[in-house]
N, C-alpha and C positions, 0 to 999 in steps of 0.2 A: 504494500500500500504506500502510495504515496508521500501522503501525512491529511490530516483531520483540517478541517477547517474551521477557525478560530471563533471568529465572527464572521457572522452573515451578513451583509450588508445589504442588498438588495431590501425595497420596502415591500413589506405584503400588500395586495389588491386586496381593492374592499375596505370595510371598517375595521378597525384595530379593537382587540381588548385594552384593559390600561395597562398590563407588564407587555403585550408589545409596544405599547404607546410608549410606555415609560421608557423602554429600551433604543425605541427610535429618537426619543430627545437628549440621549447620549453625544456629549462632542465626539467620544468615538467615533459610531456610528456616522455620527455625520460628516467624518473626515473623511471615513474608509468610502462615503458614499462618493463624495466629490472624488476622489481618485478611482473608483468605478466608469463615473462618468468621463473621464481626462481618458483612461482606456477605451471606451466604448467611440471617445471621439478618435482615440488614435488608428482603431479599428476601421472605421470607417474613411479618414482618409487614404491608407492601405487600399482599401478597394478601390477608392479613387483615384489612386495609380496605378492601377490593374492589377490587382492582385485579387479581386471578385473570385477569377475563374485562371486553373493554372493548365495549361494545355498539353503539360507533359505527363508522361502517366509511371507510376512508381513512386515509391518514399524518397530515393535519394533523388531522384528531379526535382520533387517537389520542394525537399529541403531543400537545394541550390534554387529555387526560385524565391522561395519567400528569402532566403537570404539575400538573393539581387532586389526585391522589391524592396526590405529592411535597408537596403546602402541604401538604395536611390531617395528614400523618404528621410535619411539620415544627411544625404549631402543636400537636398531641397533645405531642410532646417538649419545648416551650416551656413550654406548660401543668404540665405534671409537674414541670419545674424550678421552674415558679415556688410552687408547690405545695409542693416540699423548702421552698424558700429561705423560706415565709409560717410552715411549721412551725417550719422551727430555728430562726429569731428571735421567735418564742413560747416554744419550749422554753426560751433561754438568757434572756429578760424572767419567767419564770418563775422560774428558776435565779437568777435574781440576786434577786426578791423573796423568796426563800428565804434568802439568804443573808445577807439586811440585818436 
């Protein structure tokens, strides 16, 4: 076996009793939810660079696919930072010739 799972995080459908209620007003709970959600978004834009559907068939194609889809979604978010970090040290080279 893997291993057990600690907390649940996921909220139940429906009306709550008050020890789920009570459970679900946990900062725990409500952390582990928001890093749920932060996956559930990472998941989804994975599939957004095509990784929906893998067209090779086998475990080890499949791993070497998600693994090129993993780079590719890794240098996009590289690329983006480096993209913030080229602007705002234009903006503040800017900002300082302004201010001389």
């Amino acid at each position: 076996m893997l291993g057990a799972v600690k907390n649940l995080v996921l909220p139940k459908k429906g009306k709550c009793n008050q020890e789920e209620a009570e459970q679900e007003r946990q900062t725990v709970f409500k952390k582990l939810r928001n890093k749920h959600s932060a996956i559930e978004s990472n998941i989804n834009e994975l599939e957004h660079r095509g990784l929906d559907r893998c067209p090779d068939r086998g475990y080890h194609n499949f791993k070497r696919y998600v693994g090129l889809a993993v780079s590719a979604y890794n240098l996009r978010k590289i690329g983006a930072e480096l993209i913030h970090r080229a602007r705002s040290s234009s903006d503040t080279g800017e900002q300082n010739k302004i201010a001389a």
